[in-house]
VEXKEZA-588836 format. One record per residue (C-alpha): residue in one letter; x, y, z. Coordinates in steps of 0.25 Angstrom, whole numbers, plus 5000, padded with zeros to 4 digits. Example, Ala and Ser with C-alpha at 12.3 -4.5 7.8 and 13.67 -1.06 7.14 Angstrom:
2
- type  xx  yy  zz
- A  5049  4982  5031
- S  5055  4996  5029
// end
This chain:
730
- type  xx  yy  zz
- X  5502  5465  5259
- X  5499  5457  5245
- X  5484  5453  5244
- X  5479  5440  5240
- X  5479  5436  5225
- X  5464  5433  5220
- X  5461  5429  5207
- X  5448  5431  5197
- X  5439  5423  5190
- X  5447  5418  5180
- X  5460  5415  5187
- X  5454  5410  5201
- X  5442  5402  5197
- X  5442  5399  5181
- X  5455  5395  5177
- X  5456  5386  5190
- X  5442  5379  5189
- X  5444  5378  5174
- X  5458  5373  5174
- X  5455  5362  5184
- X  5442  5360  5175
- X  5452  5357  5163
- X  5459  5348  5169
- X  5465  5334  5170
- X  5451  5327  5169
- X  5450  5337  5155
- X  5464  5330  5150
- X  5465  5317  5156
- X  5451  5314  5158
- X  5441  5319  5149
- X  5444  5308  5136
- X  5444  5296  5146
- X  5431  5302  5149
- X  5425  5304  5136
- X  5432  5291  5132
- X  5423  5283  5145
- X  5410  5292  5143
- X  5410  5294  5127
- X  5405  5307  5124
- X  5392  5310  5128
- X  5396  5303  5141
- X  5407  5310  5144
- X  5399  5326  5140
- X  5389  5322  5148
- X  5400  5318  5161
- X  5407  5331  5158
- X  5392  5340  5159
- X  5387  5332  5172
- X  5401  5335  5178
- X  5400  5349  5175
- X  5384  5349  5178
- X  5391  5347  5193
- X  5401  5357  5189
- X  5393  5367  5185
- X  5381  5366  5196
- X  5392  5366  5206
- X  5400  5378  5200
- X  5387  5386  5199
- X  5384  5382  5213
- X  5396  5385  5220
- X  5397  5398  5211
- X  5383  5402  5216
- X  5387  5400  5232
- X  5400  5407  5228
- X  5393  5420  5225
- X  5384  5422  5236
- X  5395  5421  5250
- X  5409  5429  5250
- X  5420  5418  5245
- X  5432  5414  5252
- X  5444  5406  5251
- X  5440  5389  5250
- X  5430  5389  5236
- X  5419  5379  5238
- X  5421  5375  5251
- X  5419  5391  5255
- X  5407  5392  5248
- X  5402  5379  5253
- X  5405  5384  5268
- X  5398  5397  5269
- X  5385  5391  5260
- X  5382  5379  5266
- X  5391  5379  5280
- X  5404  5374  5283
- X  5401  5358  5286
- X  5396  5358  5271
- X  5406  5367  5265
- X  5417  5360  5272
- X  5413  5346  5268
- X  5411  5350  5254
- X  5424  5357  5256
- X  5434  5346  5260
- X  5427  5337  5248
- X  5431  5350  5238
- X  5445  5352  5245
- X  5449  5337  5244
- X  5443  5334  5230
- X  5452  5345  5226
- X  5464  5339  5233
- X  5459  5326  5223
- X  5459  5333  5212
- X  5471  5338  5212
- X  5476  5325  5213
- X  5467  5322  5200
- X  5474  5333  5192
- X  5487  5329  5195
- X  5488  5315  5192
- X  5480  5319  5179
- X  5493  5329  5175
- X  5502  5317  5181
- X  5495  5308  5170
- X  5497  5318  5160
- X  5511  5324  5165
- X  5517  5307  5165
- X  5512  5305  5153
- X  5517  5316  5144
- X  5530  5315  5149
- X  5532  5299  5150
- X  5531  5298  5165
- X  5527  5286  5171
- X  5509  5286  5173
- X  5507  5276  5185
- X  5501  5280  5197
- X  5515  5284  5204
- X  5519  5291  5192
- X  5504  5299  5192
- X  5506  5301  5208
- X  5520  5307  5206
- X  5519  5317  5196
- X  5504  5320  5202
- X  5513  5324  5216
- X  5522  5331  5210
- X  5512  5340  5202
- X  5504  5341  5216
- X  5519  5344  5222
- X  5521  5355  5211
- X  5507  5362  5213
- X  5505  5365  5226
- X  5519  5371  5226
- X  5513  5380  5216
- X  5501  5382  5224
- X  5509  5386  5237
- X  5518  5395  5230
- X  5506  5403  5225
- X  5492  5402  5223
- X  5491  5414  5211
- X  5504  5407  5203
- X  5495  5393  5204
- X  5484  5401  5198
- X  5492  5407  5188
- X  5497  5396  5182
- X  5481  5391  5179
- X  5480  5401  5168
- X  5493  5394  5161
- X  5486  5380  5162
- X  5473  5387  5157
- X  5479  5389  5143
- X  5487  5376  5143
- X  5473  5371  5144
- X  5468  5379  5134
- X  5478  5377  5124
- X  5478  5361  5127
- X  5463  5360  5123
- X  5465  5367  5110
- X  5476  5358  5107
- X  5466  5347  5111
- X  5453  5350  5103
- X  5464  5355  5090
- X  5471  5341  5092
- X  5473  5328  5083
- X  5460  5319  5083
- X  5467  5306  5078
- X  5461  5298  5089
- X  5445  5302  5084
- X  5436  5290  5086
- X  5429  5283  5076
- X  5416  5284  5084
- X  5412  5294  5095
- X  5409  5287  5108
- X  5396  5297  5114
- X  5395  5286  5126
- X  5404  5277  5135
- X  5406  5264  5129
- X  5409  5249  5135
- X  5422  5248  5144
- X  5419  5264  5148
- X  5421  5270  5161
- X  5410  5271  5169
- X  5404  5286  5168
- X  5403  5288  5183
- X  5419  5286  5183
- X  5421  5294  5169
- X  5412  5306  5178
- X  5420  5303  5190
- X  5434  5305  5181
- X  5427  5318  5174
- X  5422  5326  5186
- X  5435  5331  5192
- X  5435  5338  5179
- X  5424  5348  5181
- X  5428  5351  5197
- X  5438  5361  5193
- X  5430  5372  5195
- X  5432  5372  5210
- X  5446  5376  5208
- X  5441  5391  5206
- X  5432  5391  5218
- X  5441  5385  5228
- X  5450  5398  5224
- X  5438  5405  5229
- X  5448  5413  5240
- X  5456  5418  5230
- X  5448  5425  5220
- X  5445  5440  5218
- X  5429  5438  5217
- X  5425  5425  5221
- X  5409  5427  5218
- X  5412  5431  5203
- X  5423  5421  5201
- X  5419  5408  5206
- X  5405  5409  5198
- X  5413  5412  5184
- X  5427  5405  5184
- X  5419  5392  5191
- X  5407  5392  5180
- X  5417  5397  5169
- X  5428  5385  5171
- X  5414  5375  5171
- X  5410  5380  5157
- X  5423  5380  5152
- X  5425  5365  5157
- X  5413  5360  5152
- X  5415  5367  5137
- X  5429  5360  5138
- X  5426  5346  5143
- X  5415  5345  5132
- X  5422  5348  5120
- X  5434  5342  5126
- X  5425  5329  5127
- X  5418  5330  5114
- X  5432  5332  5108
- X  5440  5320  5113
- X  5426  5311  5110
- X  5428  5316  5094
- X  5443  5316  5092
- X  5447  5304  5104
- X  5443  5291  5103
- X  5437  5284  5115
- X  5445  5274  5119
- X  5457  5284  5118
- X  5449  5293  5126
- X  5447  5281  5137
- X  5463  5278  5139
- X  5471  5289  5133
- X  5471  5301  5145
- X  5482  5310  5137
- X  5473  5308  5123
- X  5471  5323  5123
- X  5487  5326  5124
- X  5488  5316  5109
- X  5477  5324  5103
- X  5481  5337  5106
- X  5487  5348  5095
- X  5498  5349  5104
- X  5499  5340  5116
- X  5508  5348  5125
- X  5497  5357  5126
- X  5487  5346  5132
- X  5497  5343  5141
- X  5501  5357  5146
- X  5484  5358  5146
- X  5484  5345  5156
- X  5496  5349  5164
- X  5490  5362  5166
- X  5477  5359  5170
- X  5480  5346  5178
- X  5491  5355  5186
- X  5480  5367  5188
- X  5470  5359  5192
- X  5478  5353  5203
- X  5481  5368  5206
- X  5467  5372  5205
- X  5465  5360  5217
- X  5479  5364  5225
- X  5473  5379  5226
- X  5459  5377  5228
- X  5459  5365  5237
- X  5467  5369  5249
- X  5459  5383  5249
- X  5447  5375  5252
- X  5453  5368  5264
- X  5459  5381  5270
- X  5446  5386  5268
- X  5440  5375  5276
- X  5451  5374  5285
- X  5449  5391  5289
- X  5434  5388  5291
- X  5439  5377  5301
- X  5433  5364  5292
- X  5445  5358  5290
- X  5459  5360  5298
- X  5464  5374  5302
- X  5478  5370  5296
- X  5473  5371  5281
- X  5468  5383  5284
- X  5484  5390  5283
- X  5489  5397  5268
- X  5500  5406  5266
- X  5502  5418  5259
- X  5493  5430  5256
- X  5485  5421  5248
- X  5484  5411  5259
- X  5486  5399  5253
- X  5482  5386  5259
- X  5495  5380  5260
- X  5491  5369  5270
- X  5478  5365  5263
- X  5485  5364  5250
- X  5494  5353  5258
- X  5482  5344  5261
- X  5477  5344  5247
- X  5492  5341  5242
- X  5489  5329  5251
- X  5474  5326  5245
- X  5481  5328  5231
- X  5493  5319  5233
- X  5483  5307  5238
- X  5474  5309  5224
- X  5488  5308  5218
- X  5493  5295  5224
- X  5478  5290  5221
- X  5485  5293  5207
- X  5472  5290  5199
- X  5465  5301  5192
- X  5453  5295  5188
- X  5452  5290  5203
- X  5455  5304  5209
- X  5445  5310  5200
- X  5434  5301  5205
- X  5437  5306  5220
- X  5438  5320  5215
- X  5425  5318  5208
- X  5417  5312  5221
- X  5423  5324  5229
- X  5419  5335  5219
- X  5406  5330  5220
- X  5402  5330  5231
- X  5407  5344  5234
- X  5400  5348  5221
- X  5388  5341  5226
- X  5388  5351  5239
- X  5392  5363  5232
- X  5379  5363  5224
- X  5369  5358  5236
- X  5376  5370  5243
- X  5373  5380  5232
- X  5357  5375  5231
- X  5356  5375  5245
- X  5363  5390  5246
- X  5354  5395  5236
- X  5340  5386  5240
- X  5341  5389  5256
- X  5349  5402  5259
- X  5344  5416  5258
- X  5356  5423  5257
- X  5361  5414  5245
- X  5363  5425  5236
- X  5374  5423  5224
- X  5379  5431  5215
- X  5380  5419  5206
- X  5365  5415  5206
- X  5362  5399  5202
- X  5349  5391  5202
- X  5350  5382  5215
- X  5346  5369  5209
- X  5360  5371  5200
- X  5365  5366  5214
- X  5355  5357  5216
- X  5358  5349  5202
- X  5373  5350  5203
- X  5371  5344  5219
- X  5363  5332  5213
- X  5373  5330  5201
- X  5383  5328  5209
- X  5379  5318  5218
- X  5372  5310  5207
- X  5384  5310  5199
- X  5392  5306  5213
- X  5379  5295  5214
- X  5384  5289  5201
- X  5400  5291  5202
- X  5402  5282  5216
- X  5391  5281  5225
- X  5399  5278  5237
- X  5410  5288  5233
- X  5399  5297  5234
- X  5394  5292  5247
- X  5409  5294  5253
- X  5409  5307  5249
- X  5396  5312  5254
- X  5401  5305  5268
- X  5412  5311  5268
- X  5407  5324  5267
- X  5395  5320  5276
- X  5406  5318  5287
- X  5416  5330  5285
- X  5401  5338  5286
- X  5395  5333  5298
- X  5412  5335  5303
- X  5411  5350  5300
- X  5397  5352  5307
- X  5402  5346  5319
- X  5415  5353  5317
- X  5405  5364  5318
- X  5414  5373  5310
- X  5404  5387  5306
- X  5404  5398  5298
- X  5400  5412  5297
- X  5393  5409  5284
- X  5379  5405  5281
- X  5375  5389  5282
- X  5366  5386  5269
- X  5360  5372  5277
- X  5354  5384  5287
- X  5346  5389  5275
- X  5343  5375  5268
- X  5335  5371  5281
- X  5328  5386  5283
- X  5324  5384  5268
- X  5319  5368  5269
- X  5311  5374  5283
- X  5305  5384  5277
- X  5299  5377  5263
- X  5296  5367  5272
- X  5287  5376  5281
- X  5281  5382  5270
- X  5278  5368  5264
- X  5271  5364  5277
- X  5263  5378  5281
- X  5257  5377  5267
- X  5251  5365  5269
- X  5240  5363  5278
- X  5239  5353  5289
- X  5227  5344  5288
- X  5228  5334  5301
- X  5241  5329  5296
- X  5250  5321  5304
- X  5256  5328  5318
- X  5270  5333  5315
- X  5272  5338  5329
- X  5277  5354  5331
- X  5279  5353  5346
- X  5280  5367  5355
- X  5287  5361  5368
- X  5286  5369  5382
- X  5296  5358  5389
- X  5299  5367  5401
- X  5311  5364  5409
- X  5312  5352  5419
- X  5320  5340  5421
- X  5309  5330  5412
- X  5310  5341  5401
- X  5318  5332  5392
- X  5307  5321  5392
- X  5295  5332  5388
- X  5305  5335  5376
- X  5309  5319  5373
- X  5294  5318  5372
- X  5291  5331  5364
- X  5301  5327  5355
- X  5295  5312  5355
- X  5282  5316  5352
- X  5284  5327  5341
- X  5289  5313  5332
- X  5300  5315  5322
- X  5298  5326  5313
- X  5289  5335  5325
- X  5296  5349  5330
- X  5297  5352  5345
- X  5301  5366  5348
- X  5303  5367  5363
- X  5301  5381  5372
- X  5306  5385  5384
- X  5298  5397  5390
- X  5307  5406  5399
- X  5298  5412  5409
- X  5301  5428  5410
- X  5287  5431  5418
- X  5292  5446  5421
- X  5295  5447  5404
- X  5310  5454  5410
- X  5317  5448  5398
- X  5318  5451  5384
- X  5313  5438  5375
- X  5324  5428  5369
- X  5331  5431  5355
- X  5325  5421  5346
- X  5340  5415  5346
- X  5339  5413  5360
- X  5326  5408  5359
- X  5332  5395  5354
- X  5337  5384  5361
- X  5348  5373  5358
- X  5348  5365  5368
- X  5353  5349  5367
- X  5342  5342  5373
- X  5334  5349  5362
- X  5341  5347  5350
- X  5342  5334  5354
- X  5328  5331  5352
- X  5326  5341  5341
- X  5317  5351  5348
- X  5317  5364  5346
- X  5320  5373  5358
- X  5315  5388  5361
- X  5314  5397  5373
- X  5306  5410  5375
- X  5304  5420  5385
- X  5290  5420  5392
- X  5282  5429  5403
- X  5272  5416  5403
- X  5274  5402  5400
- X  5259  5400  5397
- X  5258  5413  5389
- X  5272  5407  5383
- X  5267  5394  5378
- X  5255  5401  5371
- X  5263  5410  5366
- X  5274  5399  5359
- X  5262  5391  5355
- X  5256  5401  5348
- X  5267  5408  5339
- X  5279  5397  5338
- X  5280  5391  5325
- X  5280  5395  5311
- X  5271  5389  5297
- X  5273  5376  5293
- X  5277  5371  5309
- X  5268  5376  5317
- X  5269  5369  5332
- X  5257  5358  5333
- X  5260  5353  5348
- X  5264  5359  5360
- X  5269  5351  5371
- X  5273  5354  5387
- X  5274  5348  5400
- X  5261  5345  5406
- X  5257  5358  5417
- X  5256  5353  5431
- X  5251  5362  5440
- X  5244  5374  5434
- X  5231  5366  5431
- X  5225  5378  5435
- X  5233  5390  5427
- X  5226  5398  5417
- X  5237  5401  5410
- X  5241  5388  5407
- X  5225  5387  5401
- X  5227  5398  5392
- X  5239  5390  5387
- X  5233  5378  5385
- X  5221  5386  5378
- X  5229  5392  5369
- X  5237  5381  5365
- X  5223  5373  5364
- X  5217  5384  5354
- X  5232  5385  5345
- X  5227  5369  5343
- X  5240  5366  5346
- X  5244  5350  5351
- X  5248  5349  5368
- X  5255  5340  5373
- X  5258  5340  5390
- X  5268  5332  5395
- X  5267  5326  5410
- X  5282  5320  5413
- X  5282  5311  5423
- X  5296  5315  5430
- X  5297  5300  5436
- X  5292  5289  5426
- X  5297  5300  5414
- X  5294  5293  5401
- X  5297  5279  5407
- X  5304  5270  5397
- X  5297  5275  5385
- X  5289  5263  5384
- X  5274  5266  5385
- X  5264  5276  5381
- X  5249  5277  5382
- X  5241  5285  5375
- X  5228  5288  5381
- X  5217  5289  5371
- X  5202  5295  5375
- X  5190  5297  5365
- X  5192  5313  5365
- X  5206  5311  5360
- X  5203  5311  5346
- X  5214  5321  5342
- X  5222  5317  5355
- X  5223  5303  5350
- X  5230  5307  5334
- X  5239  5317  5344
- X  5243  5304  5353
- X  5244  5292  5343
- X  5255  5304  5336
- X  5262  5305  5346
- X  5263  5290  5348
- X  5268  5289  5334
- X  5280  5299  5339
- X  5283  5291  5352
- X  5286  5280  5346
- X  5294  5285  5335
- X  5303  5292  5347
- X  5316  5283  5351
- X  5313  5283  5364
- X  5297  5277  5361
- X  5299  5268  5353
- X  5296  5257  5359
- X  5285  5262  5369
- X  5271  5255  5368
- X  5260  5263  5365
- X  5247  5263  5371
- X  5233  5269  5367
- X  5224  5269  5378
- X  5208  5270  5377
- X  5198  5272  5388
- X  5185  5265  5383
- X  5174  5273  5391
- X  5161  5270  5381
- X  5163  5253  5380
- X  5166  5253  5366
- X  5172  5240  5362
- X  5187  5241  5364
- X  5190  5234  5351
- X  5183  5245  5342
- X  5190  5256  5350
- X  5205  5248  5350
- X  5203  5244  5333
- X  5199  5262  5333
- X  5212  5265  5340
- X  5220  5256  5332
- X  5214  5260  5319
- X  5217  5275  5323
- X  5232  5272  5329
- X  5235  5263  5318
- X  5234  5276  5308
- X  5245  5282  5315
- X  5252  5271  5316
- X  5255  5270  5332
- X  5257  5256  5336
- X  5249  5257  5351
- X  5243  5248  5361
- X  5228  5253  5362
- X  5220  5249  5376
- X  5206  5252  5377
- X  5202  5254  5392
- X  5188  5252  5396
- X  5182  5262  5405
- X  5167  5263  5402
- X  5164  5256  5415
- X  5173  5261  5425
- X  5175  5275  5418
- X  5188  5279  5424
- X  5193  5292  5423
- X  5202  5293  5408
- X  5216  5298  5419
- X  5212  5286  5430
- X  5213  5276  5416
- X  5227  5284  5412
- X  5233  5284  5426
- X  5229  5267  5427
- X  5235  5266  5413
- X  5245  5273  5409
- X  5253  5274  5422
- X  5265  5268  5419
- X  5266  5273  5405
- X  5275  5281  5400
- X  5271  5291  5391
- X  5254  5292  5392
- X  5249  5301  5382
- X  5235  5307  5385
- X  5227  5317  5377
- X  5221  5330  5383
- X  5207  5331  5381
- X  5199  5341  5377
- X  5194  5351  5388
- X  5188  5365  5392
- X  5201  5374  5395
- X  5195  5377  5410
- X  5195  5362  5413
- X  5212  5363  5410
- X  5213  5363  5425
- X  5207  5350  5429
- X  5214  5341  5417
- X  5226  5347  5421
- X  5223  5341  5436
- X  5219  5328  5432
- X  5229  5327  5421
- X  5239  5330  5432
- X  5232  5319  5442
- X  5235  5308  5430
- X  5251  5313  5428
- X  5252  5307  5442
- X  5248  5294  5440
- X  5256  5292  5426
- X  5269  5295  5420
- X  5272  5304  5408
- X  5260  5307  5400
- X  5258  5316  5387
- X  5246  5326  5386
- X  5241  5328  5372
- X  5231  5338  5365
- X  5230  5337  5351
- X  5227  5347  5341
- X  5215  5348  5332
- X  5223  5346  5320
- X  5224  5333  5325
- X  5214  5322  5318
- X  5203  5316  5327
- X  5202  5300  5331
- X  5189  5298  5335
- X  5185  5284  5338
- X  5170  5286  5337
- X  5169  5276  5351
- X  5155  5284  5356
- X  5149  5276  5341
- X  5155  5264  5344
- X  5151  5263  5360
- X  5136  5267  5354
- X  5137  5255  5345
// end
C-alpha cells in the first residue's frame, strides 16, 4: 500500500508562505503604495503589517509546539487550545478569507496577463481570464497535491530572478525629489494599509498544510518565521528602491512600472505570473483543508469532510471555495477584494494571538517547545483591532458579529472535543488571583457581600425559601445550597465529590450552587458543613434555613444553634406561610427594637437587596419602631432617617407608642404587620437555655402573620445605637 507523501520544512511551509508573501500585492501593489504613503509612510505600513505578522506567526508557532498537529492549520490549533466554538468561528473567517484571496491573486495575474499580451483590462475581461486561471488550478490541485507543490520551487526562482532584474534595472523614471510622506490628493492611509495587508498573510499558507508535513512542531515555527523575515527584508528594499529610482505620480498610476524598469522585463512577468498563480495555489491547497477539518470535527457540514486518494484530498471542500473564489472574481476589483481579505485576516489574526496569551497566561499544561513571551500575544491582539479600529469601524463591527454569531451557534451546537478548553483554565487562573487578592486583604466592617450556606430541605414551598435566598443574597452574593441525605445506621459509603454536585434547573436558574452529602445527623451535619465549607478569600458569612417548628425542646438543635452562634456566623430562619405565601410582593415591614443595633445594619441590607430583585421592586418598605420610654417621636423618626438614609433605602418609618399601654413587642407585630407580606424581625440576644420558650412564642406569633424573616447578625456587623435612654432622661 503507497504511504502518504509529507513534506519538510522548506517545501511544506517556507516556499508556500514565502511565495504567497511575494505576491501580487509585491508586483502590482507595492508602488501605488509607496506612491499614496511616500516613504516613510509606506515602511512604516509595511512594519505595523508585519508587527501583526510577526506577533501572530510567533503565536500561532508557540501553540503549534505544545499539542500533536493534525490536518486543518490554524483552525486545528485554535480547536484543541481554546475549544471548538472559538476555533471553529476563527476557522470559518480563516477558510473563507482564503477563498477571497485567492480571488485577490488571480485578478492581479489577470491585470498582468491582459496587459502583456494586449488583451482587453475591463472588469469582464479581468473576471474572465481570472476563471479561467481559477478553472486551471484547481484542476492541477485535484490531480495531485505533491505536482502543485512541486511546481512552487519553479516560481521561487522566477521570483528570485525577477527581483534581481528589478533592483539591476534602468532608473530613467528617478524623481527630482523624494517624497518621505503622502502628499495632497493621496489616498487615505487607512485604505493604502487595507490594500497592503493581504500582502503579509501568506504565511498561513505553510500552517494550513499542517497535515501534510513530516514534523509539524519543527516546521511550522521555522518556515512560518523564515518566510516573515524574508518578506519584511524584501518589502523594505523593494520600497526604498521604487521611492529612489520611480517617481511618485508614476508610482500612483502606473501598476506594471516595475515590468519597464526591469533589466529584462520577461523576467518580472514570469516573477508575477509565478507568484500570482502560487499563491492562488497556496490558497486552493490550504483552504479546503481547513473546512475538511472542521467538517470531521462535525463544525461545518459532514459532506466537506470526504477526500480521495492516499492523501486524502478534499475534493469537495476545494468545490466550495472554487465558489468563494469565483464570487471575489466577478467582484473583479483587487483593491476592493483586498480590503475584505484584509478585515477577515484580522480578525482571525486578532484571536490567534488572544488565544496564544491566554494558553500560555491560564493553562498549566501549556508547555511549547517553541517558547514565547505572552504579552507577544497580547500586543499582536491589540494591534489588530486598533488597526481594524481605524480601517472601517463598522466593517470591524460586522466582522466581530459575525463571529460572535457563528460562536454562540457552535456552543449550542454543543459540538466537543477530547482536547483541552483553555477558557476552563482562563477562569481557574482569574478565581484564584482573585482569592488571593481578597484573603490578603483584611475586612474591616466593610459592606455585606453575602456568602450564603443554604439547608432548603425538601417541600412543596422549597422554591420560595430559594426565590428569597437568592433575593436577599443581592447581585453579586453566592448561595451554595446542601441537601443533607439522612444515613442514620452510616450503611453507606460517602458520595464521590463528583456526585456530590448537583445540576439541577431550578438551580441554575437562579444561580445557586447545589451540593448533597451524606449524614448520620442532620444537626451534627449542619455543624459539621458550617464549620469546614469554603475556602480563603470566600469564606460563607450567613446561613439560612427554614424556620424549626416543633423541636422547641431538642438539645440537639441547641448545640447547633451554639455552634453556629460561636462560628459568628449571620442566621437567617424562614417561617413560609403555605397560604398567603409572599403575597403580591407588595409590602415589607421591618421590625426595629432598641437591642437591634447590629440586627438593624443586617435588615436595612437586606432591604437594599429586595428591592433591587425584579419581583420587589415595587414593594413599599416600612420600619417600624416601638416607643416604650416617651421619647419624642420626631427625634427618634429624624435618627432613623439619618441612619437609613446612609444606606440609601427609601422606607416608611412609624414610631408606635407604647410607654403607656406597654404591650408585648409579638402582640404590636401580630396587630401590625398582619396582612404584610414579608415581616422581617431580628432575633434578640439570649441565654441558650431560654432557646426553648422564643422558639414557643416565636412559633405563637407565625399564627397570626404571613411569611416572616428571622435575622441574627454577625459581630462584624457595625452597631446603630440611637442613644434613646439620653434623650428620654433629657
Amino acid at each position: 500500500m503507497p504511504q502518504k507523501k509529507k513534506f519538510g520544512t522548506f517545501a511544506g511551509v517556507f516556499t508556500p508562505s514565502v511565495l504567497t508573501i511575494l505576491g501580487v500585492i509585491m508586483y502590482m501593489r507595492l508602488g501605488w503604495v509607496v506612491g499614496n504613503a511616500g516613504l516613510i509612510g509606506a515602511i512604516i505600513i509595511i512594519i505595523i503589517a508585519h508587527v501583526i505578522a510577526v506577533t501572530t506567526g510567533l503565536s500561532v508557532s508557540s501553540v503549534a509546539t505544545d499539542k500533536k498537529i493534525g490536518a486543518g492549520g490554524i483552525y486545528y490549533v485554535l480547536s484543541r487550545s481554546m475549544g471548538v466554538p472559538i476555533g471553529g468561528s476563527i476557522g470559518i473567517a480563516i477558510f473563507v478569507g482564503t477563498a477571497f484571496s485567492i480571488a485577490l491573486y488571480l485578478i492581479g495575474f489577470a491585470e498582468s496577463f491582459n496587459a502583456y499580451f494586449g488583451f482587453g483590462t475591463t472588469i469582464n475581461d479581468l473576471r474572465l481570464t481570472g476563471t479561467i486561471a481559477l478553472l486551471s488550478l484547481s484542476v492541477l490541485a485535484l490531480i495531485s497535491t505533491s505536482a502543485a507543490l512541486k511546481t512552487q520551487f519553479i516560481i521561487l526562482a522566477a521570483i528570485i530572478v525577477s527581483l534581481i532584474s528589478i533592483f539591476f534595472g534602468s532608473t530613467e523614471f528617478a524623481p527630482s525629489s523624494i517624497n518621505l510622506f503622502s502628499t495632497e490628493n493621496a489616498v487615505p492611509l487607512e485604505v493604502v494599509f487595507a490594500v497592503f495587508f493581504p500582502a503579509v498573510t501568506g504565511f498561513t499558507a505553510g500552517i494550513a498544510m499542517s497535515g501534510d508535513l513530516e514534523d509539524p512542531k519543527k516546521s511550522i515555527p521555522l518556515g512560518t518565521l523564515y518566510a516573515i523575515g524574508v518578506g519584511l527584508l524584501v518589502y523594505i528594499a523593494l520600497a526604498v528602491f521604487m521611492a529612489f529610482t520611480i517617481d511618485s505620480n508614476l508610482l500612483k498610476t502606473d501598476y506594471n512600472i516595475l515590468m519597464k524598469i526591469a533589466l529584462f522585463a520577461p523576467a518580472v512577468v514570469a516573477g508575477i505570473w509565478g507568484a500570482t498563480l502560487s499563491s492562488a495555489l497556496g490558497g486552493i491547497l490550504g483552504g479546503p483543508r481547513i473546512l475538511q477539518a472542521m467538517s470531521i470535527d462535525k463544525v461545518t457540514p459532514k459532506l466537506f469532510s470526504k477526500g480521495k486518494g492516499i492523501n486524502n484530498d478534499p475534493v469537495n471542500a476545494l468545490f466550495l471555495a472554487f465558489i468563494i473564489a469565483e464570487i471575489g472574481i466577478l467582484i473583479g476589483e483587487l483593491d476592493i477584494i483586498a480590503r475584505v481579505v484584509s478585515m477577515f485576516y484580522l480578525t482571525a489574526y486578532g484571536f490567534i494571538n488572544i488565544s496564544f496569551f491566554l494558553e500560555s497566561w491560564a493553562n498549566p499544561d501549556f508547555q511549547p517547545s517553541f517558547k514565547v513571551k505572552r504579552w507577544i500575544g497580547l500586543i499582536g491582539f491589540i494591534a489588530c483591532f486598533v488597526v481594524m479600529f481605524k480601517l472601517d469601524i463598522m466593517a470591524m463591527i460586522a466582522a466581530l458579529a459575525v463571529i460572535s454569531a457563528m460562536y454562540f451557534g457552535l456552543q449550542r451546537k454543543e459540538v466537543k472535543l477530547q482536547s483541552n478548553d483553555v477558557w476552563k483554565s482562563v477562569w481557574e487562573n482569574v478565581v484564584n488571583k482573585g482569592l488571593k487578592k481578597i484573603d490578603a486583604q483584611i475586612e474591616e466592617n466593610s459592606n455585606w457581600n453575602p456568602n450564603i450556606i443554604l439547608f432548603s430541605g425538601k417541600s412543596d414551598h422549597q422554591s420560595y425559601l430559594l426565590e428569597l435566598c437568592k433575593t436577599v443574597s443581592g447581585r453579586t452574593g453566592i448561595v451554595t445550597n446542601f441537601k443533607l441525605i439522612l444515613d442514620k445506621e452510616n450503611n453507606l459509603p460517602p458520595l464521590k465529590k463528583t456526585d456530590q454536585i448537583i445540576r439541577d434547573d431550578k438551580f441554575q436558574e437562579l444561580g445557586i450552587f447545589a451540593r448533597q452529602i451524606k449524614v448520620d445527623n442532620i444537626y451534627n451535619g449542619i455543624t459539621n458543613i458550617a464549620s469546614t465549607f469554603g475556602f480563603s478569600g470566600v469564606e460563607p458569612n450567613t446561613i439560612m434555613m427554614g424556620w424549626p417548628k416543633g423541636i422547641e425542646n431538642s438539645t440537639e438543635y441547641s448545640k447547633m444553634t451554639q455552634t453556629l452562634l460561636h462560628l459568628d456566623y449571620n442566621l437567617l430562619y424562614l417561617d413560609f406561610d403555605q397560604q398567603t405565601k409572599f403575597g403580591n410582593y407588595s409590602s415589607v415591614d421591618f421590625w426595629w427594637r432598641e437591642t437591634d443595633s447590629k440586627n438593624a445594619v443586617m435588615m436595612l441590607n437586606i432591604a437594599r437587596f429586595i428591592i433591587a430583585s425584579p419581583k420587589w421592586n415595587r414593594t413599599n418598605i416600612r420600619v417600624l419602631f416601638v416607643n416604650n420610654n416617651n421619647v419624642d417621636v420626631a427625634i427618634i423618626e429624624s435618627k432613623i432617617r439619618t441612619l437609613v438614609e446612609d444606606l440609601r433605602v427609601n422606607v416608611d418609618i412609624k414610631i408606635i407608642n407604647n410607654a403607656v399601654e406597654q404591650k408585648t413587642f409579638y402582640t404590636i407585630i401580630e396587630e401590625e404587620s398582619k396582612a404584610t407580606n414579608l415581616t422581617i424581625i431580628g432575633i434578640p440576644d439570649y441565654n441558650i437555655e431560654k432557646q426553648a420558650e422564643f422558639v414557643l412564642k416565636t412559633n405563637h406569633l407565625f399564627e397570626s402573620i404571613g411569611s416572616t424573616l428571622l435575622v441574627k447578625a454577625a459581630h462584624n456587623f457595625n452597631e446603630l445605637d440611637l442613644d434613646l435612654l439620653n434623650e428620654a432622661e433629657t
